[in-house]
Backbone as JSON Lines, residues from 0, in Angstrom:
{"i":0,"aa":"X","n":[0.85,-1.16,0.0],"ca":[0.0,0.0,0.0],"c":[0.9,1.23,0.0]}
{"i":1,"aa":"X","n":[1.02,2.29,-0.42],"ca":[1.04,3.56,-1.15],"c":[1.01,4.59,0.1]}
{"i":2,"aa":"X","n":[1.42,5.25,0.4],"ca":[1.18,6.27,1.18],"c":[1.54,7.49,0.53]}
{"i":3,"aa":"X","n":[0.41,8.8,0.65],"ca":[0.53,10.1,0.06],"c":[1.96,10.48,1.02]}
{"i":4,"aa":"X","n":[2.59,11.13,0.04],"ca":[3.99,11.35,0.28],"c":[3.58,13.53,0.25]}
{"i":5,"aa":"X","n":[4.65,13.94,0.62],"ca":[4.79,15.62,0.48],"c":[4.19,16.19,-0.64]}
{"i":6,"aa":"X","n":[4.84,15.19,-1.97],"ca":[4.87,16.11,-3.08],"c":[3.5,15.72,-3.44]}
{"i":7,"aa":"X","n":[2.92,14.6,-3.4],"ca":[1.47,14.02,-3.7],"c":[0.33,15.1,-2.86]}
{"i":8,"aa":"X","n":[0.71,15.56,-1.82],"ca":[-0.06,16.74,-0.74],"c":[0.07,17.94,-1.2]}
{"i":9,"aa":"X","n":[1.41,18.19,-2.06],"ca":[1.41,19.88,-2.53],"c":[0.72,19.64,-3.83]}
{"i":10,"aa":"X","n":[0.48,18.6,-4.73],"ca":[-0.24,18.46,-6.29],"c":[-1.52,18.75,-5.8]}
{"i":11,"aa":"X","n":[-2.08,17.7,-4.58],"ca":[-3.33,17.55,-4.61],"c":[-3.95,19.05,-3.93]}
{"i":12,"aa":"X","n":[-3.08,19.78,-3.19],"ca":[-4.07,21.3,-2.67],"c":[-4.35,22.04,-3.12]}
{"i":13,"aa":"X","n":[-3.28,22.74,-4.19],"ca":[-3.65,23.8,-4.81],"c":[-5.04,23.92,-5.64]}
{"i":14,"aa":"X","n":[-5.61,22.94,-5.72],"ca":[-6.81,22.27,-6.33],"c":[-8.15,22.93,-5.58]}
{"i":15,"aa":"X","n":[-8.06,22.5,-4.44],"ca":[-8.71,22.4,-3.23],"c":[-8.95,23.96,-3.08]}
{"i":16,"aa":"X","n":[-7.63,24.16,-2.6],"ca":[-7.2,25.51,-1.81],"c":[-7.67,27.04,-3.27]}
{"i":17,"aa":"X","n":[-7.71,26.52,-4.6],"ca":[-8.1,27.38,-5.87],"c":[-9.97,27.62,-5.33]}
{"i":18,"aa":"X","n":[-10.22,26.35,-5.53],"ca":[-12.08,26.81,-5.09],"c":[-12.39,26.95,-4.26]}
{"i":19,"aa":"X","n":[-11.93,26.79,-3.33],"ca":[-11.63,27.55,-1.81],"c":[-11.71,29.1,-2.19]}
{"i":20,"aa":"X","n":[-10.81,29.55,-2.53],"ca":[-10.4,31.08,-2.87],"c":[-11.5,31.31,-3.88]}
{"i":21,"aa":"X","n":[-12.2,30.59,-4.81],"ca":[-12.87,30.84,-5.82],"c":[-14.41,31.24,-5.25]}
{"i":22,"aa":"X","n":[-15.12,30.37,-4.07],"ca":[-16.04,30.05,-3.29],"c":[-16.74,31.57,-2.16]}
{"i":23,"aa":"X","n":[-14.84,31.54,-2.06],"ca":[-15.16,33.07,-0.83],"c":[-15.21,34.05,-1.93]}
{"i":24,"aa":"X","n":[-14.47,34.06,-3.06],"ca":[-14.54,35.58,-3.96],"c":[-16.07,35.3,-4.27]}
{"i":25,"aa":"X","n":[-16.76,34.47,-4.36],"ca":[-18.02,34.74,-4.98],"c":[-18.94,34.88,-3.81]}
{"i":26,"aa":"X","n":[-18.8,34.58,-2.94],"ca":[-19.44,34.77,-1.17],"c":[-19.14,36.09,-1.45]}
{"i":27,"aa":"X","n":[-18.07,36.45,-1.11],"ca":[-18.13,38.08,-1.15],"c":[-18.56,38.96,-2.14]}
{"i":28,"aa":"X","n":[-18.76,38.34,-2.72],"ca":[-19.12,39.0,-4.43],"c":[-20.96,39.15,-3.94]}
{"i":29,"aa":"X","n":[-21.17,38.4,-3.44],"ca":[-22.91,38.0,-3.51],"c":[-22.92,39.31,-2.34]}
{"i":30,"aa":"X","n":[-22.4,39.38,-1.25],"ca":[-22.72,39.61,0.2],"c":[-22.75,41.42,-0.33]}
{"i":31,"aa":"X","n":[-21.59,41.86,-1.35],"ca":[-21.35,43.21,-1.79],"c":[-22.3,43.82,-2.49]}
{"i":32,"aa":"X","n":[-23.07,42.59,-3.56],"ca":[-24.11,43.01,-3.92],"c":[-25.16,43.17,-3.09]}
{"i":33,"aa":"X","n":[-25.83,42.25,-2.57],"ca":[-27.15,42.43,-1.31],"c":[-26.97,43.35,-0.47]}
{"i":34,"aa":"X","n":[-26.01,44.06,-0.17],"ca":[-25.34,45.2,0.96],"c":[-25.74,46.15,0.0]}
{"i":35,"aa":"X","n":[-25.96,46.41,-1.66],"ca":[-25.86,47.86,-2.61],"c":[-27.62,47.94,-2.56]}
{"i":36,"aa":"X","n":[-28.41,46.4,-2.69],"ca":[-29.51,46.59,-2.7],"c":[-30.37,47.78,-2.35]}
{"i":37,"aa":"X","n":[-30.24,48.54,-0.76],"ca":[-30.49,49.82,-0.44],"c":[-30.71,50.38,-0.68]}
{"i":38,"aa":"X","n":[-29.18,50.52,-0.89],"ca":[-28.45,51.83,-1.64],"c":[-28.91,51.78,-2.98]}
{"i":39,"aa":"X","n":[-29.74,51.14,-3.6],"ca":[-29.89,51.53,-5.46],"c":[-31.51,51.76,-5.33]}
{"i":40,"aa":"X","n":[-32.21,51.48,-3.97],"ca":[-33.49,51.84,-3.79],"c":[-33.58,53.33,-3.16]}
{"i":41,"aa":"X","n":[-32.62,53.62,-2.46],"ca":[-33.07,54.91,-2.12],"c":[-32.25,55.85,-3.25]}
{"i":42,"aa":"X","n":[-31.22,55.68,-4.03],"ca":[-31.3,56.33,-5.1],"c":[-32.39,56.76,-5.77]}
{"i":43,"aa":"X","n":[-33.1,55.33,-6.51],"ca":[-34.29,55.44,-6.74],"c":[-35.37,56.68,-6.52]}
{"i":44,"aa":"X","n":[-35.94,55.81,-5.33],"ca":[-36.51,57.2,-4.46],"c":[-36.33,58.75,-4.85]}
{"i":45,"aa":"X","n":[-35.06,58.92,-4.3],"ca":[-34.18,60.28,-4.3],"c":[-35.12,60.62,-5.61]}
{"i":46,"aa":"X","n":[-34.41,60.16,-6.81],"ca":[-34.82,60.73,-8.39],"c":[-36.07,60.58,-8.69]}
{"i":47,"aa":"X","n":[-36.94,59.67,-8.11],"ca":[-38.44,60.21,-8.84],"c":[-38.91,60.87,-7.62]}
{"i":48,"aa":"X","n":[-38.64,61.63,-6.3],"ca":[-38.94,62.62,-5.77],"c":[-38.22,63.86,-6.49]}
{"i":49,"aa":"X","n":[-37.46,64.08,-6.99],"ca":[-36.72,64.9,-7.58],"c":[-37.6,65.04,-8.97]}
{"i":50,"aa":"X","n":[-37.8,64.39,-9.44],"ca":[-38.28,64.56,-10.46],"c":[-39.82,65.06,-10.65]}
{"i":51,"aa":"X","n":[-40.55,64.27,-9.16],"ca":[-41.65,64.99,-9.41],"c":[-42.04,66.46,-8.6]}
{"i":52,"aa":"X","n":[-41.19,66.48,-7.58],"ca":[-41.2,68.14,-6.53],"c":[-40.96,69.01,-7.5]}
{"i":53,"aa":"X","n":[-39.19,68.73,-7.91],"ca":[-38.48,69.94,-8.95],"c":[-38.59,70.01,-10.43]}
{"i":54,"aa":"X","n":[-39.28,68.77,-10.92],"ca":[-38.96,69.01,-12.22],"c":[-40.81,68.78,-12.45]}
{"i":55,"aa":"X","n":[-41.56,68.83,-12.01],"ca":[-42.98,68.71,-12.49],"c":[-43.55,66.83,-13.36]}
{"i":56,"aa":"X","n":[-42.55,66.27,-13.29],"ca":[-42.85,64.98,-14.42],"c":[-43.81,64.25,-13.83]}
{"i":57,"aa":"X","n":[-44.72,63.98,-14.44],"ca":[-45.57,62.91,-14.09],"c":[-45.66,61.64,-13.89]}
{"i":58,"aa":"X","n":[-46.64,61.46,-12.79],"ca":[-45.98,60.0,-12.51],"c":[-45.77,58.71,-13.44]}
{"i":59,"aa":"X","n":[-46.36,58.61,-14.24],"ca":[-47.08,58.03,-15.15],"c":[-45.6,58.17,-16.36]}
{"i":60,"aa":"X","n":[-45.1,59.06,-16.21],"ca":[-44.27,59.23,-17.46],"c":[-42.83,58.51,-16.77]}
{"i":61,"aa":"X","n":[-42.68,58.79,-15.31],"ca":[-41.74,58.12,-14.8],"c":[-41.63,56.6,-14.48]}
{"i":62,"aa":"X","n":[-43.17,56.13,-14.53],"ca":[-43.32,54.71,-14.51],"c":[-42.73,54.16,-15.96]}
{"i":63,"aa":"X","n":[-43.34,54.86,-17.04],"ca":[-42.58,54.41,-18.3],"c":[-41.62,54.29,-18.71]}
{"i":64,"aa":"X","n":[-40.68,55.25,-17.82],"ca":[-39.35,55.0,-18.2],"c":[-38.8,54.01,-17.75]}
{"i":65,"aa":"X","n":[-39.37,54.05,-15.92],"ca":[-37.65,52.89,-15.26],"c":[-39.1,51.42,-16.08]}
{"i":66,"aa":"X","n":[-40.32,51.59,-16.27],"ca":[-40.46,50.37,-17.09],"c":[-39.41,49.67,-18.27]}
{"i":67,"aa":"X","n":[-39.08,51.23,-19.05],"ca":[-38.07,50.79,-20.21],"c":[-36.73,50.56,-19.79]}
{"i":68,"aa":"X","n":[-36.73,51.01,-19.04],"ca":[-35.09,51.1,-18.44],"c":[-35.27,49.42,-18.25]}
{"i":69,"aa":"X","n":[-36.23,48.75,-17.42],"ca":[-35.87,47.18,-17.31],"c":[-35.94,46.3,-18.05]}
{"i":70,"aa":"X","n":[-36.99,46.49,-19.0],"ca":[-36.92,46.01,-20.24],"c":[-36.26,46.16,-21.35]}
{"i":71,"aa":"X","n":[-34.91,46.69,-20.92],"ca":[-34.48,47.08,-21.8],"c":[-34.29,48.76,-23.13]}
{"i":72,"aa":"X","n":[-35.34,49.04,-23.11],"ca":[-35.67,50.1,-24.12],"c":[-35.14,51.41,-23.3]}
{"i":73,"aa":"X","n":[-33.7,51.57,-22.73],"ca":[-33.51,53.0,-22.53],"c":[-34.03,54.07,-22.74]}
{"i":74,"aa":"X","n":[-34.17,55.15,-22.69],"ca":[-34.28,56.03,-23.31],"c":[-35.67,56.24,-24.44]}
{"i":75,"aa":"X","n":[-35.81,55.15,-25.03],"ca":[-37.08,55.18,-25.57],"c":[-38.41,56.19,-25.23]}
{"i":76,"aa":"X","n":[-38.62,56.18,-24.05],"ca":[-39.84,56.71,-23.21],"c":[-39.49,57.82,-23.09]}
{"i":77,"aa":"X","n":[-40.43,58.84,-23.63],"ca":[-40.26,60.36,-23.64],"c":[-41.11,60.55,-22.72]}
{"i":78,"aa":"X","n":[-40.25,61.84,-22.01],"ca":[-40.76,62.55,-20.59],"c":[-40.96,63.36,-21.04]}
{"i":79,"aa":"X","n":[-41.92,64.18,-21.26],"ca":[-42.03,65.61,-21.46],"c":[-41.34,66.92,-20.42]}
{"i":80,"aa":"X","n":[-40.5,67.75,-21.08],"ca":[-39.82,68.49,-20.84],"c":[-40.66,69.99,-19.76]}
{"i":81,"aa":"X","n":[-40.59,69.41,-18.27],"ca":[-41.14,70.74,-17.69],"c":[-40.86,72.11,-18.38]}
{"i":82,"aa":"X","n":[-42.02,72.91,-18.07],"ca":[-42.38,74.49,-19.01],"c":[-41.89,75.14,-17.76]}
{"i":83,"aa":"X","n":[-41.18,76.59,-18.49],"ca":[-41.26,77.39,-17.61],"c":[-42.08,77.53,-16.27]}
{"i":84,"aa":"X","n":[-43.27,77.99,-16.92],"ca":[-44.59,77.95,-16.02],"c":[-44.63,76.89,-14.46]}
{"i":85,"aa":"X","n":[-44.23,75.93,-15.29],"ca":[-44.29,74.51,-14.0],"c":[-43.04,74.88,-13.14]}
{"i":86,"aa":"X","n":[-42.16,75.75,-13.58],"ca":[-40.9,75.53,-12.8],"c":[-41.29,76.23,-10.96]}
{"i":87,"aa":"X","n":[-41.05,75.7,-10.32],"ca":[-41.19,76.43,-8.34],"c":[-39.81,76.69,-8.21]}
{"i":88,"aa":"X","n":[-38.71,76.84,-8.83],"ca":[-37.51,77.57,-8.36],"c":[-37.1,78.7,-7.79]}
{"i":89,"aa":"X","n":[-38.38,79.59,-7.7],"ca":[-38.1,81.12,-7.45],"c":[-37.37,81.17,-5.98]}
């Protein structure tokens, strides 16, 4: 019978010890994302309050967009451009 010798223990780890390292980069990879979750909702927030206090846009026009935005179609969805008139900046 055979016994794993040194060099048979340094072939066989780096193996091991690779998806090891591969396992935690993606653990941490997952944990960095679910931690931004928040943070990309109260962005959110932020800009369609912004959009509808300061810039007058309707709700309806802002639903269409982040609709296109997920489906794909950027930009597609026209917002109509607040008028003077609508502006409360004074």
């Amino acid at each position: 019978m055979r016994t794993m010798g040194t060099r048979d223990r340094l072939v066989a780890r780096p193996f091991a010890d690779g998806m090891d390292a591969v396992d935690d980069d993606v653990r941490a990879l997952r944990e960095a994302l679910v931690a931004r979750i928040d943070d990309c909702w109260a962005r959110l927030e932020d800009a369609v309050s912004e959009l509808v206090a300061l810039h007058n846009v309707p709700i309806d026009s802002i639903v269409e967009r982040v609709a296109g935005v997920a489906e794909g179609r950027r930009g597609e969805a026209v917002v109509p451009p607040a008028t003077q008139s609508d502006a409360h900046l004074d």
